[in-house]
C-alpha positions in Angstrom: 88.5 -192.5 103.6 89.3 -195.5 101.9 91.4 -195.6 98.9 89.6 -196.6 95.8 91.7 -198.0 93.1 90.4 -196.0 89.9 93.5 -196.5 87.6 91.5 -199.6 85.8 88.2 -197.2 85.3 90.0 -194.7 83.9 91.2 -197.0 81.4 87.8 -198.3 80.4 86.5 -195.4 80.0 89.4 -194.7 77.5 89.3 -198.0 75.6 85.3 -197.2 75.8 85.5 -193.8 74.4 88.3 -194.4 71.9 86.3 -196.8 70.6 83.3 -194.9 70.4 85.3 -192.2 68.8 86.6 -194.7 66.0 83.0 -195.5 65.4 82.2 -191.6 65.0 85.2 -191.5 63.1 84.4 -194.7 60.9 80.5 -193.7 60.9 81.4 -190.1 59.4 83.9 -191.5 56.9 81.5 -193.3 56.0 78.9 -190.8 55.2 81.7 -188.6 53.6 82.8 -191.5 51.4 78.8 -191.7 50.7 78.0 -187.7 49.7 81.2 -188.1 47.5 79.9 -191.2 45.6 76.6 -189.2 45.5 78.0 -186.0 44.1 80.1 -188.4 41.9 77.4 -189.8 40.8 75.2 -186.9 40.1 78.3 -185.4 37.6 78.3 -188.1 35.6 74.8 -188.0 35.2 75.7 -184.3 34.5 78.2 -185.1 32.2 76.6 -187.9 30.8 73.4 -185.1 30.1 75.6 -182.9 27.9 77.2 -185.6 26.1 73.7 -186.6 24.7 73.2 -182.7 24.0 76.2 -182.9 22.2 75.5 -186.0 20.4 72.2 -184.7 19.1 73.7 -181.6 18.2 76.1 -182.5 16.3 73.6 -185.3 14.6 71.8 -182.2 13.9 74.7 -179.8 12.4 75.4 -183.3 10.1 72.3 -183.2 8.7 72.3 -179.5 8.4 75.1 -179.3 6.5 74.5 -182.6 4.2 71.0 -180.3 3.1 73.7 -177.5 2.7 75.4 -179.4 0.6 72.7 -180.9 -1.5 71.0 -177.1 -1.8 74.4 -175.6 -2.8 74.4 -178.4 -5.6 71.2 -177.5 -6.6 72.3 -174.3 -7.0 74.8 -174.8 -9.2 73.5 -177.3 -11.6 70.2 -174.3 -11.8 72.7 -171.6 -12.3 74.4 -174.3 -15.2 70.8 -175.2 -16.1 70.0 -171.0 -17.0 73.6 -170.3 -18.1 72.4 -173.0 -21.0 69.0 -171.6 -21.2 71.3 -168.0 -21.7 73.1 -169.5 -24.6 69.7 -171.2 -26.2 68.1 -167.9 -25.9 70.7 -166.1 -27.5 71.7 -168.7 -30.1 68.1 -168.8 -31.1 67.8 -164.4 -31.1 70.7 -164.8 -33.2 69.5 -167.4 -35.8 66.2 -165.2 -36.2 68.2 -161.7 -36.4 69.3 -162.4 -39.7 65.9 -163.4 -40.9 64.9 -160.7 -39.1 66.9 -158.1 -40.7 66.6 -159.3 -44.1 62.2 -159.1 -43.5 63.2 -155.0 -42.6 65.5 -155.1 -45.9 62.7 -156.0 -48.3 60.7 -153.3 -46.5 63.0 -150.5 -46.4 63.9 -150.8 -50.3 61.7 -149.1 -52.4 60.1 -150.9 -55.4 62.7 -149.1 -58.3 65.7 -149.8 -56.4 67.3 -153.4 -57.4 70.2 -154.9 -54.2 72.8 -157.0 -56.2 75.1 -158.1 -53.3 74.5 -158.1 -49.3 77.3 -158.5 -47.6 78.4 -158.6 -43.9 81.8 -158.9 -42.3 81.6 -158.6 -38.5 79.5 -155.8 -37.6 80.0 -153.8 -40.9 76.8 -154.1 -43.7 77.6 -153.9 -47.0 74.7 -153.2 -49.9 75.5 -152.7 -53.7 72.7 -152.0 -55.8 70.9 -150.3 -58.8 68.6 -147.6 -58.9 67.5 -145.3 -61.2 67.6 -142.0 -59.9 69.2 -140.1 -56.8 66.1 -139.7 -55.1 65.9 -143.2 -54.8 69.1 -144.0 -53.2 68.1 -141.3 -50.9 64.8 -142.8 -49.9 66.6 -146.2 -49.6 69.3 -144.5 -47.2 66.3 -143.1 -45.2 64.4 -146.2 -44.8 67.6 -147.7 -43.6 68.7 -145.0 -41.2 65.1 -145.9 -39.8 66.2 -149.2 -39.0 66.7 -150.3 -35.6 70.2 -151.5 -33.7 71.9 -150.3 -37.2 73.9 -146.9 -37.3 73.4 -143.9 -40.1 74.0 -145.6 -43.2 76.8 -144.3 -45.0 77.0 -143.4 -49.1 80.3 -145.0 -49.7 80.5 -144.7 -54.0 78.0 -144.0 -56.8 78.9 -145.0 -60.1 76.6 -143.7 -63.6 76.2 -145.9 -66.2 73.2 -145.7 -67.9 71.7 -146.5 -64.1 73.0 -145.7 -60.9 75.4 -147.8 -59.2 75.9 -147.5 -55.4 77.6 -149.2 -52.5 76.0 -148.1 -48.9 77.7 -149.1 -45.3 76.3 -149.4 -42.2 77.0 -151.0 -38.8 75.0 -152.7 -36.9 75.0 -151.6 -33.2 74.9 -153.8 -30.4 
């Protein structure tokens, strides 16, 4: 047989391989270097997603807590506004108590009985007056024990001259 030389074959089909290896090599770098990008790319939009979630979000807790804010002022300028009404109510119940108690005064005195002095210090009543008999002191310390918010009248001195003199007490209750 004749000797074939096949050293130089050999070696093109190395160089030939090796370079089809580098273009594997190259062509799959390539398409790694391309899913990466892709993936990349797919996480930001990801990322990019939730940061408009958040965005929004936290547009919407703003406004949320800017009505929170305005509500709790409303709140306290009504709870001012009744704490005001409070004190006009009770300013005006007080203004017509006295009136008020004076009206039941005239009614609870009977028609003999005279009131020279009405006095009040605090919660305590004070009366002095004239009358000419007991049973008319008594009757006016009934009709006054039938009064309300005051407590049982109290006989405090009688004095005779010529006419009864009396001081009664009471408290008003609360």
């Amino acid at each position: 047989m004749t000797q074939i030389n096949l050293l130089p074959w050999r070696e093109e089909a190395r160089k030939t391989k090796l370079i089809d290896f580098g273009i594997q090599l190259g062509i799959f770098i390539g398409i790694t270097l391309f899913l990466f990008l892709l993936v990349h790319l797919y996480l930001d939009h990801l990322v990019a997603g939730q940061q408009a979630r958040v965005t929004f979000l936290q547009s919407i807790i703003d406004q949320s807590e800017s009505q929170l804010k305005k509500l709790n002022i409303k709140q306290k300028d009504e709870i001012a506004l009744k704490e005001e009404l409070q004190f006009f109510v009770f300013l005006r119940n007080k203004s017509f108590q006295a009136v008020n108690l004076l009206s039941k005064l005239k009614q609870a005195v009977p028609s003999e009985v005279v009131l020279d002095e009405f006095s009040r210090s605090g919660n305590l009543y004070s009366i002095l007056g004239t009358a000419k008999t007991n049973s008319q002191i008594t009757e006016l310390m009934k009709n006054l024990n039938n009064l309300p918010n005051f407590g049982h009248p109290e006989l405090v001195q009688i004095k005779q001259l010529g006419a009864k003199d009396f001081k009664i007490k009471m408290v008003q209750e609360q």
